[in-house]
C-alpha positions as CSV (number, residue, x, y, z in Angstrom):
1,X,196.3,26.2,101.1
2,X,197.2,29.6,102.7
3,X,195.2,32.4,104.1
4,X,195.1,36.0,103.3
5,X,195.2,38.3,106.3
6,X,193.3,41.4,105.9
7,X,193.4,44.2,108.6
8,X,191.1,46.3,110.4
9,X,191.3,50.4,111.4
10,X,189.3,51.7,113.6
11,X,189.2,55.3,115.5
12,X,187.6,55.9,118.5
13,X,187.9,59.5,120.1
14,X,190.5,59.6,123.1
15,X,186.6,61.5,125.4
16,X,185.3,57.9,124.6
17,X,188.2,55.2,125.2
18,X,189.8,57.7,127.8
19,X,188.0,59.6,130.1
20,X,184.9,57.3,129.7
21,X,186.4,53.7,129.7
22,X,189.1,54.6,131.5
23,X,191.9,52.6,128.6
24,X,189.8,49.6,129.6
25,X,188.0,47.6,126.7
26,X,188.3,44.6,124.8
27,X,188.5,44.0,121.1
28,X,186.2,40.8,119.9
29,X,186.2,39.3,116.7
30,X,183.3,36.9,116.3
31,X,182.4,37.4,119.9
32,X,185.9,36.2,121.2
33,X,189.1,38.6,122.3
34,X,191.4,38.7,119.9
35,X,195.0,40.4,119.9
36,X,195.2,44.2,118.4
37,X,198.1,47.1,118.1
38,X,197.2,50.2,118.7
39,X,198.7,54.1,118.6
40,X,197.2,57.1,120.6
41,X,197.7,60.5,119.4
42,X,196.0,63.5,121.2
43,X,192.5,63.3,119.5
44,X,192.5,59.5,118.8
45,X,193.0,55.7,119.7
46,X,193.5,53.8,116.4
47,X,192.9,50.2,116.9
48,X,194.6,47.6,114.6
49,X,193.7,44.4,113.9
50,X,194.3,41.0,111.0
51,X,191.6,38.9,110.2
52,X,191.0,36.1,107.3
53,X,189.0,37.5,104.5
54,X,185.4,36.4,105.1
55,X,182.6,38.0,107.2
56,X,183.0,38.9,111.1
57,X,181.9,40.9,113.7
58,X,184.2,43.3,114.9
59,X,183.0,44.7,118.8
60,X,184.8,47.5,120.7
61,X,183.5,47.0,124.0
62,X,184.3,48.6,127.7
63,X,185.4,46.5,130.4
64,X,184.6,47.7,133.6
65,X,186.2,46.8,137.1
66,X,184.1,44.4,138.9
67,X,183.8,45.9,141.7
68,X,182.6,49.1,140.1
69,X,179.9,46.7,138.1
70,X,178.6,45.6,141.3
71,X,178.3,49.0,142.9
72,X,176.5,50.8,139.8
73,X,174.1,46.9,140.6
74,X,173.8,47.8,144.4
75,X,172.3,51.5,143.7
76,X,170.2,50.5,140.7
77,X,168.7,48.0,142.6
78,X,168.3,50.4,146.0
79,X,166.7,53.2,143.9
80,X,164.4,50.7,142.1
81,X,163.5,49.4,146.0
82,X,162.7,52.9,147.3
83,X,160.9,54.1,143.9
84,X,158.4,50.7,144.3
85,X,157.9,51.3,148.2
86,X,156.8,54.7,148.1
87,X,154.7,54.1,145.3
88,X,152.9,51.4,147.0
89,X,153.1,53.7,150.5
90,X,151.2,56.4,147.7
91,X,148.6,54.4,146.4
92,X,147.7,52.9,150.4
93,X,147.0,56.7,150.9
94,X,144.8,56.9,148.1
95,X,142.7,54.1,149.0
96,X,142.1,54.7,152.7
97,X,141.7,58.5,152.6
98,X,138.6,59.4,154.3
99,X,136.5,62.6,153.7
């Protein structure tokens, strides 16, 4: 028995896979990297890809450096720790505050 191979086009604008991602993402097929071709012009990124005929997910997604991931983590979480204290400091205010 053999398999057909069917392929997969798809176009992302170069704002996107460029100047947002930076050229770093990953193609998955079923949740799993798979290998791809692809061609840049100056509007686009056209991503190739062969799959067996049958039904799969088919993800585009950005990989970002760790060490940026765990600096965007490290001013979430200080904003989030700021926000809560000085709306507890607020409400402390509020509940002593003597005519």
């Amino acid at each position: 028995m053999f398999a057909i191979l069917f392929f997969c086009n798809v176009t992302l604008p170069n704002i996107i896979a460029q100047e947002l991602w930076n050229d770093n993402y990953a193609v998955l097929l079923d949740g799993k990297p798979c290998s791809f071709t692809n061609r840049t012009d100056t509007t686009s990124i056209y991503i190739y890809l062969n799959y067996t005929h049958s039904e799969h997910e088919i993800a585009i997604v950005p990989e970002f450096p760790s060490s940026m991931f765990l600096s965007l983590l490290m001013i979430f979480t200080t904003i989030v720790v700021y926000c809560s204290k000085k709306g507890i400091a607020k409400s402390k205010k509020k509940r002593y505050k003597v005519n």
